[in-house]
C-alpha positions as a Markdown table, in Angstrom:
| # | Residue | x | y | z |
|---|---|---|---|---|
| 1 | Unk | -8.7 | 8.0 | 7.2 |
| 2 | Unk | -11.5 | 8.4 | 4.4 |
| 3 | Unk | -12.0 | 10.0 | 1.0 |
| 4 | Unk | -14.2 | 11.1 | -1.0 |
| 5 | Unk | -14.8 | 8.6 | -4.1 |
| 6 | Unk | -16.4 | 10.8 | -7.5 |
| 7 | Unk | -17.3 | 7.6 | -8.7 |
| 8 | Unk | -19.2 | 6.1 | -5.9 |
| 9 | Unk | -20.5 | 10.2 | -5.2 |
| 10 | Unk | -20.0 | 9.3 | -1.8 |
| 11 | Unk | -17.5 | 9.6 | 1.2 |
| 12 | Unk | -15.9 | 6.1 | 1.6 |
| 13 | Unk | -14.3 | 4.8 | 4.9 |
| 14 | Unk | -10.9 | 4.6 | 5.2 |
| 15 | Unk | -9.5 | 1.1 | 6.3 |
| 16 | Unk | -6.9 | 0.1 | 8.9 |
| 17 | Unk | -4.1 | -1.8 | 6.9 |
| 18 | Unk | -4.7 | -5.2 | 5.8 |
| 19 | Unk | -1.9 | -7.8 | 6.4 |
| 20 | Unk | -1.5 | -11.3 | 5.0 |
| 21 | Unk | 1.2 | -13.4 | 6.1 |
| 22 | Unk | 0.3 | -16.6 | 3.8 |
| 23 | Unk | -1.1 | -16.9 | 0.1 |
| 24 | Unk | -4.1 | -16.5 | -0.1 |
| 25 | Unk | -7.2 | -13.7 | -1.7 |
| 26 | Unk | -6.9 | -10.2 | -1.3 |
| 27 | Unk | -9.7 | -9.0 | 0.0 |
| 28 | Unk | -11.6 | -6.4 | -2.1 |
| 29 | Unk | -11.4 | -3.4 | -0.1 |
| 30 | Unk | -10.0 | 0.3 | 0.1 |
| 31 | Unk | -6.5 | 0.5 | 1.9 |
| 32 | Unk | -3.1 | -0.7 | 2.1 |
| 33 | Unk | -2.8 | -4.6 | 2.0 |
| 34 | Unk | 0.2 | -5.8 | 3.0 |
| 35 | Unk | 2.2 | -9.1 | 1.8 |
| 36 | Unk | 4.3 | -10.0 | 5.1 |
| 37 | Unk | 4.7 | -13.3 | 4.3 |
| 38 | Unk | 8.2 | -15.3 | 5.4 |
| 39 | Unk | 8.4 | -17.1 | 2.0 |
| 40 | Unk | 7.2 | -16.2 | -1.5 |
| 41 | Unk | 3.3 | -15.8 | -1.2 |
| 42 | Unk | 1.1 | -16.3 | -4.4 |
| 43 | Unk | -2.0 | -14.1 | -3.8 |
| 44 | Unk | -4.9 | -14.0 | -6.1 |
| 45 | Unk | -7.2 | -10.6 | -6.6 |
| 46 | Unk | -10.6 | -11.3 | -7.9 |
| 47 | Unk | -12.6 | -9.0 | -11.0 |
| 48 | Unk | -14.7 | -6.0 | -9.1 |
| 49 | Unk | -18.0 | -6.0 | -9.2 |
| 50 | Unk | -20.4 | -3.5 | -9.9 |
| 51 | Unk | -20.6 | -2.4 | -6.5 |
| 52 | Unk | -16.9 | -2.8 | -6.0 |
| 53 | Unk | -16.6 | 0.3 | -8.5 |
| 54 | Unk | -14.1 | 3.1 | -7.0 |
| 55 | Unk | -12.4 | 0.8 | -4.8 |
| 56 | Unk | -8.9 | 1.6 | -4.6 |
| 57 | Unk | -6.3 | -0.9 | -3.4 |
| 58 | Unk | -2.9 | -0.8 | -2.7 |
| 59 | Unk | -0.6 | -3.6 | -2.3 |
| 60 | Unk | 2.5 | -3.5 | -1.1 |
| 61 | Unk | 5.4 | -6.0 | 0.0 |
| 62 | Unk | 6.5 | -5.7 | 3.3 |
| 63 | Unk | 8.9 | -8.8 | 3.2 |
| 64 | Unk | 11.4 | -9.4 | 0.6 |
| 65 | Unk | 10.8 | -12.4 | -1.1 |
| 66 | Unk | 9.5 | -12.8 | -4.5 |
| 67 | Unk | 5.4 | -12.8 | -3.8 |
| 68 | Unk | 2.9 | -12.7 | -6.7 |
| 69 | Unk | -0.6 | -11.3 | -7.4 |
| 70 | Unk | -2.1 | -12.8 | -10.0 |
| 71 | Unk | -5.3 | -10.7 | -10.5 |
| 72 | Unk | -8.3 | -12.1 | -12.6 |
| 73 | Unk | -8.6 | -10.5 | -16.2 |
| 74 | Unk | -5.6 | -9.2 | -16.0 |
| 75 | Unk | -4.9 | -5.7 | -15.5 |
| 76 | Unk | -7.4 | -3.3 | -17.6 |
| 77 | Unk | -8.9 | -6.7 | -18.8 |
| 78 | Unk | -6.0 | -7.4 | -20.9 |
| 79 | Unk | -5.8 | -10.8 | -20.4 |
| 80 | Unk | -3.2 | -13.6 | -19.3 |
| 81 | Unk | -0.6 | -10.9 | -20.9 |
| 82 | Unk | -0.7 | -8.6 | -17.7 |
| 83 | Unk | -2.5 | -10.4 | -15.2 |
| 84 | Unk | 0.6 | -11.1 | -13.0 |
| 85 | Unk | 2.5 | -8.9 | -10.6 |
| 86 | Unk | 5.7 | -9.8 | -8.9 |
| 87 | Unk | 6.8 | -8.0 | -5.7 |
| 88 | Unk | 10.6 | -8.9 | -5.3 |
| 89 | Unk | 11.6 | -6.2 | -2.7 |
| 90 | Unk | 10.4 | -4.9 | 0.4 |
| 91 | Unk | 8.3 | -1.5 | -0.5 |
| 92 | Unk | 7.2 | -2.7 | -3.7 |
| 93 | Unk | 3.7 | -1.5 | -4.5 |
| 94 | Unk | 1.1 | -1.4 | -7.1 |
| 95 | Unk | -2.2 | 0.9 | -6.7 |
| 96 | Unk | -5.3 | -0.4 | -8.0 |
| 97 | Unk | -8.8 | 0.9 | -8.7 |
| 98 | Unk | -12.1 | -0.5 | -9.6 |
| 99 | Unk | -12.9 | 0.4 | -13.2 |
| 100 | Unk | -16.0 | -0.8 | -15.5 |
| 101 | Unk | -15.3 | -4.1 | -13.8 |
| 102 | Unk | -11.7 | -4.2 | -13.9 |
| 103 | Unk | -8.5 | -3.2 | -11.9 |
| 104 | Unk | -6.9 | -0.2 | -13.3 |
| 105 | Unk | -3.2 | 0.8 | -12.1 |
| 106 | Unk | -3.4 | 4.2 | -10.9 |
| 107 | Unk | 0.0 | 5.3 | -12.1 |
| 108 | Unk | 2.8 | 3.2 | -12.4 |
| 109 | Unk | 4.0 | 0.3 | -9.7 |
| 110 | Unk | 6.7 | 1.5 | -7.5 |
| 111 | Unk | 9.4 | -1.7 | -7.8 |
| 112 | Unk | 6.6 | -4.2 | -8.8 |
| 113 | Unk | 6.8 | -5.9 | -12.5 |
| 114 | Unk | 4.0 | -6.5 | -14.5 |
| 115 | Unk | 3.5 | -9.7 | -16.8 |
């Protein structure tokens, strides 16, 4: 299902759910991604880019193991400090948009830890 996005002024397409079942990038795209993974997956989430601004992303664990998003900058552009997530339980989510060139939570992680 879509949304509207105010800060791309524009109606964005919704996206089916993304699922990764190995370590790897998160793609850079609105919707659910989802970690199903049969062993602890490190995942990496690049900076947004200019035209990546509004993008919201939500990532969620779907398997219970202790999988990690590392995202580059950290979160806000903090820095090493807070640029790794850990997902320990299934249904543990963080939502993510595209600010000024850096991931923004949107409220707080559901389960997920920050560091």
């Amino acid at each position: 299902m879509g949304r509207y996005s105010a800060l791309r002024n524009q109606y964005v397409r919704g996206e089916d759910v993304r699922t990764y079942v190995a370590a790897g990038a998160i793609t850079i795209s609105d919707g659910v991604h989802a970690i199903r993974a049969t062993a602890a997956a490190a995942m990496t989430l690049a900076a947004p880019g200019a035209g990546d601004e509004g993008t919201q992303i939500t990532v969620t664990a779907r398997t219970a193991f202790a999988h990690t998003l590392t995202i580059a900058g950290g979160i806000g552009g903090r820095g090493i400090t807070t640029d790794v997530v850990t997902f320990a339980a299934v249904g543990d989510t963080i939502t993510l948009i595209a600010d000024n060139l850096v991931w923004v939570p949107m409220g707080a992680p559901y389960g997920a830890t920050i560091a």
